[in-house]
C-alpha positions in Angstrom: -19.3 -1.8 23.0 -20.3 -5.3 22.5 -17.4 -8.6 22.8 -16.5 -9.1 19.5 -17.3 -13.2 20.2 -20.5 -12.1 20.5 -20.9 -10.2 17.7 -20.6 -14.2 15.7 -22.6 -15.3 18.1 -25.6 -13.5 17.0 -24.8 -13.3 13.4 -23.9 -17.1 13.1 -26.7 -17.7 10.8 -25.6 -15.5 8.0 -22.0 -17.0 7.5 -24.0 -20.6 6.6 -26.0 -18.5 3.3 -25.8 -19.4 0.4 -25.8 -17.5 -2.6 -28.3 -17.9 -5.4 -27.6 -19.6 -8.2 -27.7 -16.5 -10.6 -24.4 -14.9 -8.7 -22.4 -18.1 -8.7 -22.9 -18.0 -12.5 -22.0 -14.7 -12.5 -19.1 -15.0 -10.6 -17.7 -18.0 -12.8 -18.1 -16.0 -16.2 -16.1 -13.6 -14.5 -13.3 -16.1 -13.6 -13.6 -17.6 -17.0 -12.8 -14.5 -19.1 -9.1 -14.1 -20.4 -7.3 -12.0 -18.5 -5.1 -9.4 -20.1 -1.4 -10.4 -20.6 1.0 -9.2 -17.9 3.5 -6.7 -19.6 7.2 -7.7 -18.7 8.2 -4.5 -19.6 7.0 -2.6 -16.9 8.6 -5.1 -14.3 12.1 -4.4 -16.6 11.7 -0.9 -16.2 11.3 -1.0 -12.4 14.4 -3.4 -12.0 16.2 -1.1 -14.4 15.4 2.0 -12.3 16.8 0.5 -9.2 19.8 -0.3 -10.5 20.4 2.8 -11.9 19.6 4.5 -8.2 22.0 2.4 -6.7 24.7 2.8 -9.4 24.1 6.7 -9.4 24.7 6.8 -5.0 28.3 4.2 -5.4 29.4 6.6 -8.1 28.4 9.6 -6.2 30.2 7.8 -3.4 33.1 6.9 -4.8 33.2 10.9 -6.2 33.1 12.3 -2.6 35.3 9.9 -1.3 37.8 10.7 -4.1 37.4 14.3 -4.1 37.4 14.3 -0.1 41.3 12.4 -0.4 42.6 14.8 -2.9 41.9 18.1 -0.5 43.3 15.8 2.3 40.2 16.8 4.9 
């Protein structure tokens, strides 16, 4: 298997192409199009989901622990 350092070596000459013309234009329309509005719902949803996970284990928990102390095990 060849060194890896000489894998560059031989290909050195294809990292200094450029492009033509017609795909930097192409590239640039690309970048200049709107993109589509984040939703900050979706981000509330997750955040809301989490909390509710960790709220549901403390209660379930606190339930154990309580029900645990009442049978005195």
């Amino acid at each position: 298997m060849p060194d890896l350092f000489d894998f560059f070596k031989e290909n050195e000459s294809k990292l200094h192409e450029k492009p033509p013309e017609k795909v930097w234009n192409k590239l640039e329309a690309k970048l200049d199009k709107k993109r589509r509005p984040r939703r900050s719902g979706i981000r509330f949803v997750q955040t809301t989901v989490v909390l509710l996970a960790i709220f549901l284990l403390l209660l379930a928990a606190v339930l154990v622990w309580y029900f645990v102390g009442i049978q005195g095990l």
